[in-house]
VOGU-3710 file (C-alpha; in Angstrom, 3 decimals, decimal comma):
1> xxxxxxxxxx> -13,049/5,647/9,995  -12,921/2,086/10,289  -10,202/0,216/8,422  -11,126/-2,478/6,086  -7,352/-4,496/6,464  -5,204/-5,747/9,145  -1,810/-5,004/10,003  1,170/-6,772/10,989  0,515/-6,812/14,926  -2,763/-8,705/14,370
11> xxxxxxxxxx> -2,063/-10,963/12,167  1,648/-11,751/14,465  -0,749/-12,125/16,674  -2,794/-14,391/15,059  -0,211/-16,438/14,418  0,553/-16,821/17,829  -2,668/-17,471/19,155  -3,254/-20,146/16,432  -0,263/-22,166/17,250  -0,426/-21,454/21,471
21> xxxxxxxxxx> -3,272/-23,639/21,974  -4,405/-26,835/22,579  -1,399/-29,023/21,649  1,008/-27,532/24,074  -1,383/-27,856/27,014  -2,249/-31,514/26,404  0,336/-33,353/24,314  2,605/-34,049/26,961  0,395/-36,310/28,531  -0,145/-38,406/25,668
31> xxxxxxxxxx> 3,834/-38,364/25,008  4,732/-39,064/28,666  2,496/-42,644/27,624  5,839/-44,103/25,412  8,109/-41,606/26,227  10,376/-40,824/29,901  13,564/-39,369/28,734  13,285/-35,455/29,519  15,792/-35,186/26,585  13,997/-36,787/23,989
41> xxxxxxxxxx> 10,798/-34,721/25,103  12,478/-31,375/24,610  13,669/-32,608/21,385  10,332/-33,294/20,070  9,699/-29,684/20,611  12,617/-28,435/19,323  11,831/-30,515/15,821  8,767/-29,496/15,721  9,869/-25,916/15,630  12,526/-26,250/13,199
51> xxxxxxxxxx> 10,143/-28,004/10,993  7,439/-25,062/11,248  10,312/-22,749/10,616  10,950/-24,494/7,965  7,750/-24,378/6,517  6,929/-20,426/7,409  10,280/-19,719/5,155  8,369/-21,802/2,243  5,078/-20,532/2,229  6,450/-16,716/2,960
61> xxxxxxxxxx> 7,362/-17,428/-0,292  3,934/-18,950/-1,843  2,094/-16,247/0,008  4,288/-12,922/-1,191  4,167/-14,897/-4,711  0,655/-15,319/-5,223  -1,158/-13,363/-2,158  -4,192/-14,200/-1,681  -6,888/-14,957/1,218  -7,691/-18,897/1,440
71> xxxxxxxxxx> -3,862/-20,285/2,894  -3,497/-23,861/1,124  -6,767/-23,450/-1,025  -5,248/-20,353/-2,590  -1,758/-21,393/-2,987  -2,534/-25,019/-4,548  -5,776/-24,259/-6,993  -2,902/-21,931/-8,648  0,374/-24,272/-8,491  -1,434/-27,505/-9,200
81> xxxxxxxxxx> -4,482/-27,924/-10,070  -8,185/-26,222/-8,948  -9,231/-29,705/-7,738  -6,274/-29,501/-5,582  -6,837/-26,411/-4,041  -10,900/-27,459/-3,375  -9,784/-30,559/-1,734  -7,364/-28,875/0,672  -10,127/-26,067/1,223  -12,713/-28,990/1,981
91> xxxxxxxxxx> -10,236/-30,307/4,347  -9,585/-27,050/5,877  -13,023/-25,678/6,051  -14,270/-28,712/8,175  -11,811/-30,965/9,831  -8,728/-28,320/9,811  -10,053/-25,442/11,688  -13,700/-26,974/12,973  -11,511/-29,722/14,905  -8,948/-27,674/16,046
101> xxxxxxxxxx> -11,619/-24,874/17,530  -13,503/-27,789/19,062  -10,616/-29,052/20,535  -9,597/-25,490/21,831  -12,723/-25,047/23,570  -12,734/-28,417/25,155  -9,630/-28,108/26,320  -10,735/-24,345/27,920  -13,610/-26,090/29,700  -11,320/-28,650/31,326
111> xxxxxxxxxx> -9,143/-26,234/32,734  -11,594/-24,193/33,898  -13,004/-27,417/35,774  -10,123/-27,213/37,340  -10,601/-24,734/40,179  -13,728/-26,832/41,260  -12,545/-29,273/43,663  -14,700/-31,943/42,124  -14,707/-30,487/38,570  -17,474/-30,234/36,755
121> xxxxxxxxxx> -19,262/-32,802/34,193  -18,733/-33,580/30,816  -21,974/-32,546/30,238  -21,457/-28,821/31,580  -17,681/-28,581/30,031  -18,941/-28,807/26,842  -21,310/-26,322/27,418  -19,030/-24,107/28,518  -16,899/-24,618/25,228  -19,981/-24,274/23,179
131> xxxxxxxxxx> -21,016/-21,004/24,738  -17,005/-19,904/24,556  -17,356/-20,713/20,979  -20,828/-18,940/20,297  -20,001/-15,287/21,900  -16,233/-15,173/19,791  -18,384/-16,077/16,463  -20,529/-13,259/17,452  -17,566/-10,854/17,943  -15,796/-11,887/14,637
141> xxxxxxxxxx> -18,821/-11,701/12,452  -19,260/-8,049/13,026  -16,188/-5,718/12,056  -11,939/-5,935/11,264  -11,781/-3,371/14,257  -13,733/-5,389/17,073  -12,150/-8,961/15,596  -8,792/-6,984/15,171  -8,823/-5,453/18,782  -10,053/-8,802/20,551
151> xxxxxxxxxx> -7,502/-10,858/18,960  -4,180/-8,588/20,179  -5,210/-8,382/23,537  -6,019/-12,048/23,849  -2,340/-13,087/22,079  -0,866/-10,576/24,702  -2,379/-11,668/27,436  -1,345/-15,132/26,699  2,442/-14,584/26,476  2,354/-12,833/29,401
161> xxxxxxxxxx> 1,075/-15,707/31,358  3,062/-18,051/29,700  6,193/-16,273/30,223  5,116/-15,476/34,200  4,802/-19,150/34,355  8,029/-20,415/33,148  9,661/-18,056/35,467  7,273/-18,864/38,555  7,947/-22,207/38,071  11,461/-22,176/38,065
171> xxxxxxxxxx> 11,638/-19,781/41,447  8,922/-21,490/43,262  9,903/-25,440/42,601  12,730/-26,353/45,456  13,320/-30,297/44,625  12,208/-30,818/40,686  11,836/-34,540/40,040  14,777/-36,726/38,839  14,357/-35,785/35,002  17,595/-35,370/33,104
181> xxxxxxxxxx> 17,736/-32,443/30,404  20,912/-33,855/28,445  21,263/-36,334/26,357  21,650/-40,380/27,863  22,552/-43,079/26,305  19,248/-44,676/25,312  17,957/-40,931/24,096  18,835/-42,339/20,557  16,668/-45,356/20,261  13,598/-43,242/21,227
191> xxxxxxxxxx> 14,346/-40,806/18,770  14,726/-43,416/15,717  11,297/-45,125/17,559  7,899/-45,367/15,664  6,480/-44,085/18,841  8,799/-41,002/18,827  7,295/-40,619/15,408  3,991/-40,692/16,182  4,585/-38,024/19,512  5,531/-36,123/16,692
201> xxxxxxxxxx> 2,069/-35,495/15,210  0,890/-34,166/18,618  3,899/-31,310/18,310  2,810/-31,016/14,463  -0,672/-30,148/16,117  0,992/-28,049/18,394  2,437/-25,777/15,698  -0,332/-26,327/13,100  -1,153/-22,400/12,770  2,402/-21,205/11,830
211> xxxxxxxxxx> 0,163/-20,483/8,325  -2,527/-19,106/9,477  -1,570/-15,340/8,136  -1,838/-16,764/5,050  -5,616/-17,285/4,918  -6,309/-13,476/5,200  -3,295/-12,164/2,743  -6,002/-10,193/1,139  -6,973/-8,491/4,280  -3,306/-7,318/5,266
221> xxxxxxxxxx> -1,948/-3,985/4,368  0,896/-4,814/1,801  1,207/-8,265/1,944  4,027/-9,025/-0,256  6,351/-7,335/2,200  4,747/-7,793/5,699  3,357/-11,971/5,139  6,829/-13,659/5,228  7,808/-11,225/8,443  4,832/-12,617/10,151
231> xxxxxxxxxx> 5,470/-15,867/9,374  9,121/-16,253/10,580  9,086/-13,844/13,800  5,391/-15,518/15,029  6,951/-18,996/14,159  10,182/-18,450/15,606  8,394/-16,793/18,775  6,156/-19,762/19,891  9,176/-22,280/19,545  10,651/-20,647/22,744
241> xxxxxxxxxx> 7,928/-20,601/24,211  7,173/-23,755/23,298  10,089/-24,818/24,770  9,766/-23,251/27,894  6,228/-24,114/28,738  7,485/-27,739/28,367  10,457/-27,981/30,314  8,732/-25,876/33,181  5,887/-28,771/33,431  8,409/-31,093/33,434
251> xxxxxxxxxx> 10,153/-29,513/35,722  7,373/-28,768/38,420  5,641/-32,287/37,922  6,152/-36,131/38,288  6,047/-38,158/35,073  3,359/-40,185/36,054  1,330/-37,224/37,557  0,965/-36,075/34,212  0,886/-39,331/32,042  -2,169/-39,851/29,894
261> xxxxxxxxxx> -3,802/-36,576/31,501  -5,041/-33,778/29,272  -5,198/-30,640/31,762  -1,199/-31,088/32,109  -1,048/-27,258/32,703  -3,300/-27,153/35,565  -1,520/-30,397/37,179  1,604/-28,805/36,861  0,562/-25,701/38,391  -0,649/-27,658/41,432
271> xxxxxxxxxx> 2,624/-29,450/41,886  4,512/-25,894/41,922  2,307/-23,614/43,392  0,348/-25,856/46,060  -3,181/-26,996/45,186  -5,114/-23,234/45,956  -2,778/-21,680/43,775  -2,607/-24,085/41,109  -6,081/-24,464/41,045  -6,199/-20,661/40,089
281> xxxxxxxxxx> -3,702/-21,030/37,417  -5,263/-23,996/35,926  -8,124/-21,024/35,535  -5,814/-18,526/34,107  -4,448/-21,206/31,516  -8,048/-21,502/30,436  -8,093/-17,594/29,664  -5,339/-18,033/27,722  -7,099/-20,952/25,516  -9,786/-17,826/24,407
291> xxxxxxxxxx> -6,916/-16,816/22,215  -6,838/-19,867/20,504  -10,511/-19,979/19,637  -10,622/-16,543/18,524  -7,503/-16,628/16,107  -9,071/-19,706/14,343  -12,313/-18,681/14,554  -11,207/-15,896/12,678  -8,890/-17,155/10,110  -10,224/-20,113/8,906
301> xxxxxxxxxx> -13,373/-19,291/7,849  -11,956/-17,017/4,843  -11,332/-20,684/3,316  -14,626/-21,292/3,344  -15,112/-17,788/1,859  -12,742/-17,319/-1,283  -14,516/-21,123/-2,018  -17,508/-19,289/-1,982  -16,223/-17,031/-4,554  -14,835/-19,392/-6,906
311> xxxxxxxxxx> -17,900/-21,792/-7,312  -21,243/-20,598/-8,144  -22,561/-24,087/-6,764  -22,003/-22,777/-3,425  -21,428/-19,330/-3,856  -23,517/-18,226/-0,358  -20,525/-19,030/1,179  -18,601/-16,127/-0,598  -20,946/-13,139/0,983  -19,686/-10,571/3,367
321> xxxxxxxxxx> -21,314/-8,508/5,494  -21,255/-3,781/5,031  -18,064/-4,309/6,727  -16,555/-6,835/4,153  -16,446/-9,061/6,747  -17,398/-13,435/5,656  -20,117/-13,744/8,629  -21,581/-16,458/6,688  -18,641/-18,708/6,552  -17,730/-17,734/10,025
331> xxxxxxxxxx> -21,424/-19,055/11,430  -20,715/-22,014/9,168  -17,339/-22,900/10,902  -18,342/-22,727/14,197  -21,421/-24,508/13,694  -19,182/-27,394/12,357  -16,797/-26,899/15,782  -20,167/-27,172/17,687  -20,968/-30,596/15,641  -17,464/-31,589/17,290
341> xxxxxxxxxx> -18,063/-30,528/20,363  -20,944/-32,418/21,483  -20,198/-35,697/19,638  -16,245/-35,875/19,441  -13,568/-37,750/21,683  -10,831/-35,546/22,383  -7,479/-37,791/21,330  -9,366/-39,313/17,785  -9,677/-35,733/16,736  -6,634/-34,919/18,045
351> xxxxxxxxxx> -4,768/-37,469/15,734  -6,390/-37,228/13,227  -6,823/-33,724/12,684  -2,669/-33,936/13,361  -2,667/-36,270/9,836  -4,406/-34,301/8,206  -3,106/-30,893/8,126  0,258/-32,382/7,892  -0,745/-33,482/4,974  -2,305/-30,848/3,761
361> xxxxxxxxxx> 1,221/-28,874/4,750  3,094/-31,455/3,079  1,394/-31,248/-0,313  1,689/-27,328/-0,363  5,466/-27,285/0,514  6,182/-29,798/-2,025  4,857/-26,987/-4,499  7,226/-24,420/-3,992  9,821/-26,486/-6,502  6,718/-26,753/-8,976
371> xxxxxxxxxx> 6,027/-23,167/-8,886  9,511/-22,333/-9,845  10,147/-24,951/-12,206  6,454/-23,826/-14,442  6,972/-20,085/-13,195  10,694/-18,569/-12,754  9,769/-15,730/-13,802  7,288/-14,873/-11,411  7,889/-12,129/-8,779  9,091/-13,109/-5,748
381> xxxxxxxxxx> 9,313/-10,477/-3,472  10,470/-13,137/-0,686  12,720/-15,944/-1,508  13,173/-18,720/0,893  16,232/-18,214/3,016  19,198/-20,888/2,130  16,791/-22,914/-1,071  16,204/-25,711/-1,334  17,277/-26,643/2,343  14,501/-25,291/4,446
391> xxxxxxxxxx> 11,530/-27,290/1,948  13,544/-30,307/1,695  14,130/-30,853/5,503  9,829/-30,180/6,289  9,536/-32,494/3,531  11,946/-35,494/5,321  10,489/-34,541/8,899  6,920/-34,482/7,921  6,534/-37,329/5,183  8,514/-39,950/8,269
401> xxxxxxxxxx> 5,555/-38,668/10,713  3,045/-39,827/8,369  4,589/-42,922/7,394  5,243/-44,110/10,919  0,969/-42,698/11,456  0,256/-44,352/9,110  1,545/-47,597/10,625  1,134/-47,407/13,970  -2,932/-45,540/14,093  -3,536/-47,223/10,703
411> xxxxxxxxxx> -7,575/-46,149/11,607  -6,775/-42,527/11,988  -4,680/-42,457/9,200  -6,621/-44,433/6,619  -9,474/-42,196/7,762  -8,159/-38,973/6,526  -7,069/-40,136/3,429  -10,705/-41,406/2,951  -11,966/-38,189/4,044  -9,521/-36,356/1,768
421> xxxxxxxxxx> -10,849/-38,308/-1,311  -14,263/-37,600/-0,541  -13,371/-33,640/-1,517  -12,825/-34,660/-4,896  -16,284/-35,913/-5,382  -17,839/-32,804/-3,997  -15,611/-30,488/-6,292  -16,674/-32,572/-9,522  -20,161/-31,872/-8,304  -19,134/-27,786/-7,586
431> xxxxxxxxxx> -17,443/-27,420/-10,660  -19,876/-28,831/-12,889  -21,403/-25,115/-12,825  -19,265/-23,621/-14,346  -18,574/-25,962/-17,487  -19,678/-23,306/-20,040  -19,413/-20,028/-20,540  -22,899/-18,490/-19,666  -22,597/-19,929/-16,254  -19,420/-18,626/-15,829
441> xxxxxxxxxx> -20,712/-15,050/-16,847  -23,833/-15,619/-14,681  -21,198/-16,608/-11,266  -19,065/-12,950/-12,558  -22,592/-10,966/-12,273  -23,165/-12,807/-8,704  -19,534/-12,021/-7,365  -19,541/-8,425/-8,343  -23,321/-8,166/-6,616  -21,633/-10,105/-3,837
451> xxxxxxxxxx> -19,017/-6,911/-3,537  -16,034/-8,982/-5,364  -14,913/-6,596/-7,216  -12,306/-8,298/-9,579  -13,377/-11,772/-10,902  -11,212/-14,499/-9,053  -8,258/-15,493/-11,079  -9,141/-18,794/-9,989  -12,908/-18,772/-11,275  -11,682/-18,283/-14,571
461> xxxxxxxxx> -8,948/-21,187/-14,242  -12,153/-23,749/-13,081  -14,080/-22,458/-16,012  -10,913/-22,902/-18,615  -10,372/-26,230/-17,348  -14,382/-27,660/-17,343  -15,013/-25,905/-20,304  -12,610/-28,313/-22,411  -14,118/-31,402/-20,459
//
C-alpha cells in the first residue's frame, strides 16, 4: 500500500536539499567582489545561520499552531489578513520557488560544463537545465512514494559529497593561500559596511528553504510534533555545512581565482585536486544541485495548490491527481522556472529573488507576536525556545539587509516591492468570486468534487470578509 503522507526523513531532507543549493555554490564569488577578509566571510555564514535558526524556532511555532500545507500563504491569510496570505502565495508561487529552481538548474548546467575543457554554450547549458527540470517535474507529478524516495537519496547523496569534500580539501591542499580565519583589525568596518549588508542577501538566498517543511504540513504524519523537529535539526545541519563548504573553498583557492565567478565549487576543486580531478568534481557538485531542483520542485508547488483551493477564480490550480498528488500546480511551477531559464540573467534573479523572500520571511516572523497577542489561547504544541529573543534578532538581522538593498540595488529592490503590490490587484480580482454566498456554496461543491474533503478554513474567512464589502 502506498502511503498518502511523508515522514520526518523526507521532509529533513527536504529541508536540506532546499537550502544546499545554489547560493552556497555561487555566492562567494559575488562576495569575494567587496569583500577579502576570510574572517568577515565566515561570519557572513555564520549570521546567516543564526538568523535561519532563528527563524525555524518561529515558524515551528506558526506551523505546529496552525498546520497547514501552503508555508507563508497558510500562516499569514490566518494571522493577518487573506489578502496577505494571497500576496505572499503570488510571490511564492512565481518568483520564490520558479527563480530559485531556475537558478538551481543553471547553476547544475555550469558545473557540468565544467569537465569540458572548453565548456559548453549558453545555449546548450540551458538546455541541459531545462531538460534537468522537465524529467524531476515528471517524477514529482506522479506519487508521495516515487517523489518521497527520489528526494532522500538525492539529500544523502549530497551530504556525503559535501562532507568528502571538506575533508579532501583539507588533506590534499599543502600551501593554502595567505587568508586569515581570525579576526583583524579592519574585520569591523566590513561588518558595519553597506556592502557587508548587501553579501548578506546572497547568504539569505543561501538559507532561503529552512521553511520549506512548512508548505506540505498537511502531507506529514503528525505534524504538530514532527514540523518544529524538522525545522531546527535541518536548519541547524546545513549551517555546518555551510560553514565548511566555505572555508574549504577558501582554503583550496586564490581570492581572485574565484572573484566574480559563479562555478566557485568547480574552481576550487581544480585548485585542490589538480585540473583532471577537479574537473570531475566540478561534475559531481552538479549531481548534487539535482537535490536542489527536486526539493523545490516539490514543495513549492503546494502554494500554488491550497490557492487553488481557496479561490474558485482559479480553482484548477487546487486539483490533484488518484494519488492526491497537485500535478497541476507542479507543471505550472516548472513551466514558470522554464520562463526563467531561457530569458533570465543569473545575478538579477539572484538579488532579487534574495529581497523578496526575505521579505516575505520578514512579514511572517513579525506575526508570531500578533498571533499571540489576538490568540493566547491557541494550542501551541511548540513554543519558541527563549521568546521573544529568537523573532526579535531575525527581525534586526533581516529588516538591516533590506534597508541597506534597498539602498545600494535600489532597481532590484524597488522591483520587488512593485511586484509584491501587483498581488494585491490579482487577489481583488480572485476574491471577487466569492463575495456572496451562492458562490461560496458553488466553490464548497467544486472542492469536495476536487477530493477536498473539509472546506478550507480559509475559504470561508475570504467569503466572511467579501461578503460584508
Amino acid at each position: 500500500m502506498v502511503s498518502d503522507k511523508f515522514r520526518f526523513p523526507t521532509l529533513t531532507a527536504v529541508v536540506i536539499a532546499n537550502m544546499v543549493g545554489t547560493g552556497v555554490f555561487t555566492s562567494l564569488g559575488f562576495q569575494l567582489l567587496d569583500i577579502r577578509s576570510g574572517f568577515a566571510l565566515l561570519a557572513l555564514w555564520a549570521i546567516g545561520g543564526v538568523a535561519a535558526l532563528c527563524g525555524a524556532m518561529t515558524y515551528s511555532e506558526l506551523g505546529a499552531a496552525l498546520p497547514r500545507s501552503g508555508g507563508e500563504y497558510n500562516l499569514l491569510s490566518r494571522i493577518y489578513h487573506p489578502a496577505a496570505g494571497f500576496v505572499s502565495g503570488w510571490v511564492s508561487s512565481t518568483v520564490g520557488f520558479s527563480g530559485p529552481v531556475a537558478l538551481a538548474a543553471m547553476t547544475f548546467a555550469a558545473y557540468a560544463s565544467s569537465i569540458f575543457p572548453e565548456g559548453l554554450s549558453i545555449n546548450i547549458q540551458k538546455l541541459l537545465a531545462a531538460a534537468l527540470l522537465i524529467m524531476l517535474t515528471g517524477i514529482h507529478a506522479t506519487n508521495h512514494k516515487n517523489s518521497s524516495g527520489t528526494q532522500v537519496i538525492f539529500t544523502l547523496m549530497k551530504i556525503g559529497v559535501i562532507l568528502a569534500f571538506v575533508f579532501g580539501t583539507l588533506i590534499a591542499v599543502d600551501t593554502p593561500p595567505p587568508v586569515s580565519f581570525l579576526p583583524t583589525e579592519g574585520d569591523f568596518a566590513i561588518i558595519t559596511s553597506g556592502a557587508y549588508a548587501v553579501a548578506l542577501i546572497y547568504v539569505s538566498f543561501a538559507y532561503t528553504g529552512w521553511n520549506a517543511a512548512t508548505y506540505l504540513s498537511s502531507e506529514l504524519e503528525d505534524p504538530q510534533r514532527t514540523l518544529p523537529w524538522i525545522l531546527i535539526s535541518g536548519t541547524a545541519a546545513v549551517t555546518l555545512l555551510y560553514l565548511g563548504l566555505n572555508f574549504s573553498f577558501l582554503y583550496a583557492a586564490p581570492m581572485d581565482l574565484m572573484a566574480g565567478q559563479v562555478e566557485i565549487g568547480a574552481i576550487a576543486a581544480q585548485a585542490a585536486f589538480g585540473e583532471t580531478a577537479g574537473r570531475l568534481t566540478g561534475l559531481v557538485l552538479a549531481m548534487l544541485l539535482i537535490s536542489t531542483v527536486s526539493a523545490m520542485t516539490m514543495a513549492g508547488p503546494r502554494v500554488i495548490q491550497v490557492i487553488g483551493e481557496d479561490y474558485p477564480a482559479i480553482g484548477i490550480l487546487g486539483r490533484k491527481n488518484r494519488s492526491g498528488i497537485p500535478a497541476t500546480a507542479i507543471w505550472i511551477q516548472s513551466s514558470v522556472a522554464l520562463i526563467f531559464i531561457i530569458s533570465s540573467t543569473f545575478e538579477s534573479v539572484l538579488v532579487f529573488s534574495g529581497f523578496t523572500l526575505a521579505l516575505n520571511s520578514f512579514v511572517t516572523i513579525a506575526g508570531i507576536f500578533v498571533l499571540r497577542y489576538q490568540q493566547p489561547d491557541l494550542e501551541r504544541p511548540y513554543q519558541t525556545f527563549l521568546y521573544p529573543l529568537p523573532p526579535l534578532l531575525y527581525l534586526l538581522l533581516t529588516g538591516w539587509i533590506l534597508g541597506f538593498t534597498l539602498i545600494s540595488r535600489p532597481v532590484e529592490g524597488l522591483f520587488s516591492l512593485g511586484f509584491i503590490g501587483s498581488g494585491l490587484i490579482f487577489y481583488w480580482l480572485a476574491a471577487k468570486r466569492l463575495s456572496s454566498r451562492r458562490a461560496y456554496r458553488k466553490f464548497i461543491v467544486k472542492l469536495r468534487r476536487a477530493r477536498v474533503r473539509q472546506p478550507t478554513a480559509n475559504a470561508f474567512r475570504i467569503w466572511k470578509f467579501h461578503s460584508k464589502t
